[in-house]
N, C-alpha and C positions, 0 to 999 in steps of 0.2 A: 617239603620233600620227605616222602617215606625212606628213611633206612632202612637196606638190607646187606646184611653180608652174602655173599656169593658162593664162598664157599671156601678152603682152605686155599693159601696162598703156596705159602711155605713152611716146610719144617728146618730149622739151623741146629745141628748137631756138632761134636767136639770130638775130633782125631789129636792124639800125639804125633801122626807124623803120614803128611800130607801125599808121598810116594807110595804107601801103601795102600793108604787110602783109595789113592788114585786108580791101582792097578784093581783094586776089589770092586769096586763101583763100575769101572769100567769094561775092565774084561770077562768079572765073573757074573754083576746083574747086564752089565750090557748097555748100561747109562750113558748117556753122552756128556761130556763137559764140556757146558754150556757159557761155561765165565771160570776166567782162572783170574782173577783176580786179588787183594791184600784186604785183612780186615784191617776198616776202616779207623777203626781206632787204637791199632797194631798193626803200622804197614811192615815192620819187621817177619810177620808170618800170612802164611796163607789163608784166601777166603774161596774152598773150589764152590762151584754152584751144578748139581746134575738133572738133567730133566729128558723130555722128550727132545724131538727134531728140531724144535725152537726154544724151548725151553718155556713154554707156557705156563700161564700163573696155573696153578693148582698140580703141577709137574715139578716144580722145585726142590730140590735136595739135598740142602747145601751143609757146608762143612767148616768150623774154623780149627785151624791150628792152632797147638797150643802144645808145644813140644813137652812140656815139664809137667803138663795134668798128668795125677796120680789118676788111677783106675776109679770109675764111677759106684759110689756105693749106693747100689737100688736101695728107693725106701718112698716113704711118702713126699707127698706136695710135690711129684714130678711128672716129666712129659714120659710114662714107663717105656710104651714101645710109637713105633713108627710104624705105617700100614705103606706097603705098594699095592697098588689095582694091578693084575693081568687079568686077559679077555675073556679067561675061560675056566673051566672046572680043571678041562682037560692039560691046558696049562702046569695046573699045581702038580701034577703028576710030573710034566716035562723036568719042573723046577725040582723036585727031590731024587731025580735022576739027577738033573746036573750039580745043587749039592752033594751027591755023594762020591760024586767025578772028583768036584775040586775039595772038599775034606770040609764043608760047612758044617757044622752044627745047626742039626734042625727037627725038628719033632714030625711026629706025623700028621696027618693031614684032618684039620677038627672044623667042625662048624661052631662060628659065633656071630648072634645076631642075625639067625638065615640065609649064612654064607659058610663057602666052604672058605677055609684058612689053613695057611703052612707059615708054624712061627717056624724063626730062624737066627743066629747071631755073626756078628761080622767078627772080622778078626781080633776087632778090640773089645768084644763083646756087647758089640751096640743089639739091641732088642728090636726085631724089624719081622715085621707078617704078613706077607703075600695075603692077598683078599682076591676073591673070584668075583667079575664082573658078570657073570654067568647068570644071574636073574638081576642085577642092579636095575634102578631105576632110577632118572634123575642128569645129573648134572655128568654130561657127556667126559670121555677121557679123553688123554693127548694122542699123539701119533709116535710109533717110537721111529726114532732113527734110523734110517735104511743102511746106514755102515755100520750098526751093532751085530757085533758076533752072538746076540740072539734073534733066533725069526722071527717076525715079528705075529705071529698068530702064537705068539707063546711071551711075548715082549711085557715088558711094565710099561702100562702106560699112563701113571699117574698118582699121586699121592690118594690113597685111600686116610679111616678112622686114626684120628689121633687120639693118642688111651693116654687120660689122664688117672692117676692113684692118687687121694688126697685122705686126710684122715675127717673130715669135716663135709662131706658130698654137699649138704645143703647151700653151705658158701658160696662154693664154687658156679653150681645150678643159679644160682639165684642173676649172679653177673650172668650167665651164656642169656638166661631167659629174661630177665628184666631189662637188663643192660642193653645187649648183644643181639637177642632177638630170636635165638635158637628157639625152637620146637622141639619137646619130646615126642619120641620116635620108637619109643618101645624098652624094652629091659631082656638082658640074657644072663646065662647063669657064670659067673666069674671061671676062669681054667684055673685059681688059684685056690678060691673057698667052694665052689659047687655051687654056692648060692647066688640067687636071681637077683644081682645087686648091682649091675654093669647097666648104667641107664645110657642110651642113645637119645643126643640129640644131633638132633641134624639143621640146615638153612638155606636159605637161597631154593634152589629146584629141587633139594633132597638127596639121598644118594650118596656113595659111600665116599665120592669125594667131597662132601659138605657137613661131615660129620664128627662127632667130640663124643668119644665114649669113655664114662666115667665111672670108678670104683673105688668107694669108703673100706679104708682098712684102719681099726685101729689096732693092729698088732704089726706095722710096721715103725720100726725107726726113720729121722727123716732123710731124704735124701743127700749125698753131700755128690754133688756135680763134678765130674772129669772125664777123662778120656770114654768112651762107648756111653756118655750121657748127652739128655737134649736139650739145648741150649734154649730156646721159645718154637714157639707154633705161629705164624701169620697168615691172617684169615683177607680174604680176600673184597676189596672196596675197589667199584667201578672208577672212578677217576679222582684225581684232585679235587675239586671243588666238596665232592661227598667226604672225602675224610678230612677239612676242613670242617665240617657237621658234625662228625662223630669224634675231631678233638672237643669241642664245645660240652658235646652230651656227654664227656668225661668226665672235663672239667666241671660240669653243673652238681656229677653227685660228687666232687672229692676226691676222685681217685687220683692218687699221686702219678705225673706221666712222664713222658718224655715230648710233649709239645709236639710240633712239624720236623722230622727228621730226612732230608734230601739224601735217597741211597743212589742219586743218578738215575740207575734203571728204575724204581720206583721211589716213590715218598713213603713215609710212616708215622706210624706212632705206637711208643710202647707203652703198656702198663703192666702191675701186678697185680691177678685177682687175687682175695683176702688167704686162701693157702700161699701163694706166694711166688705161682707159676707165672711167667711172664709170659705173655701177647702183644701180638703185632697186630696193628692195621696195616694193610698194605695196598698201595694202588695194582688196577693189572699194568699200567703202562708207565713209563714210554716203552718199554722192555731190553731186552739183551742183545739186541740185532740193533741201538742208539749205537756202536759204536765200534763192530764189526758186522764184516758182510754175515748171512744169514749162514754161508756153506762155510765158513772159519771161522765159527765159531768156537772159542775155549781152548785154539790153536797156538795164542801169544798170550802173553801178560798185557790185561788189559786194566787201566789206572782210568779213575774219573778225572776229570779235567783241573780239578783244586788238588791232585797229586802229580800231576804229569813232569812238574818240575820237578820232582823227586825222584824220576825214573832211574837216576841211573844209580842213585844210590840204594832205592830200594830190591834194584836188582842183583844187585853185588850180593845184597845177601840172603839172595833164596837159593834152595838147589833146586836145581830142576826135576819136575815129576817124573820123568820117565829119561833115562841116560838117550833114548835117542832124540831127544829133543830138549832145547833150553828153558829154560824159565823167560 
């Protein structure tokens, strides 16, 4: 069987403090929460999950609490920023009106990699860049939620480019393209150096949801991970039986992993490439509708089934996202 990755799955990111979080994601991009759920291996805090109307793999946007991370100090070997897809040029425009409504920090509007782009920062200073689907080709986006307080001809709908900074580019490339299977897909000029040194590769059908864009700095220090930094990136494997294959072809060249990991709505597996950034394999399914209906979703606290007997303690000690509503 040929392996292919599809294209990105997920990106997992790290808030201090999960209510805020919530209301930024929500109110101000317009996201839906899709799984409100506990990290797995900290059911004491939260694990929120944001996407489109279902929450479809390559729409993921999830978040763990972590109330005591110190603030994230940019630097190398990191996931630097986070890409969203919206539909259009005209879009990006809508979106620096409505940052300047709600008091975002955000640059103006630049192209990278023959798209137009609007960087921007969240509250905790997480690094996140609207991408214009406006000449995309390639690997289709989601649908945004029809209860989002954005329209959706101006919606996100999708995880675009995940921008990795490594001080070592070659490393890194050599897993996307030996390993992993990435293609290169072009080079643009860095918003940091001017120089043409930010390589695109892309997988699966192409396009700006299936893509890893990378840049060698050796004048950065390394990164030290917290609050507004990005926990891994998970790239997308059609079902179980496939990434049962690509633990194998892990395991074959050495790479230290994390075996078959059961997250309910999907299976995984992690590694580190040789900078040090962690990846996910992920299946698309069973998904996030295993366990609520499709139209309440990210409504209740939802526990996988090997925690459910813990519910009532692990409710006791969440607060709830939003005062009009419980945990």
């Amino acid at each position: 069987m040929s392996l292919t990755l599809k294209g990105l799955h997920h990106v997992s990111a790290i808030t201090a403090k999960a209510p805020e979080n919530y209301k930024f994601y929500t109110e101000v991009l317009g996201l839906r929460l899709i799984k409100k759920t506990v990290n797995q291996d900290d059911v004491s805090v939260y694990h929120l999950f944001y996407g489109d109307e279902t929450g479809n793999p390559g729409t993921e946007l999830t978040f763990f609490e972590l109330p005591n991370a110190g603030r994230n100090r940019d630097g190398n070997n990191s996931i630097s920023a986070l890409s969203l897809r919206v539909p259009s040029d005209d879009a990006l425009l809508f979106w620096t009106q409505r940052f300047t409504v709600f008091g975002v920090e955000h640059d103006e509007i630049t192209e990278r990699g023959g798209r137009k782009t609007l960087a921007f920062t969240d509250h905790e200073g997480q690094r996140l860049i609207l991408v214009s689907d406006e000449h995309n080709q390639g690997m289709a986006g989601g649908k945004p939620w029809d209860k989002s307080p954005v329209p959706a001809e101006y919606a996100i709908v999708g995880l675009g480019p995940a921008h990795l900074t490594v001080e070592t580019a070659e490393h890194t490339a050599l897993i996307l393209e030996d390993l992993l299977g990435f293609r290169r897909a072009g080079t643009y000029p860095s918003p940091a150096t001017g120089q043409p040194d930010v390589i695109v590769f892309e997988t699966g059908e192409g396009g700006s949801g299936t893509e890893i864009h990378l840049e060698e700095r050796k004048d950065l220090p390394q990164e030290r991970l917290g609050r507004g930094g990005v926990h891994h990136v998970a790239f997308r494997v059609d079902n179980e039986e496939e990434l049962k294959l690509w633990i194998e072809r892990i395991r074959t060249v050495q790479l230290p992993n994390s075996g078959f990991v059961d997250r309910f709505y999907f299976r995984s597996l992690y590694f580190r490439e040789p900078n040090g950034i962690l990846f996910e394999l992920a299946t698309d399914g069973p998904g996030f509708a295993t366990d609520e209906e499709v139209e309440h979703l990210g409504e209740s606290l939802a526990l996988p089934p090997f925690l459910e007997s813990k519910r009532e303690q692990i409710e006791a000690h969440l607060k709830p996202l939003d005062t009009r509503q419980q945990a």
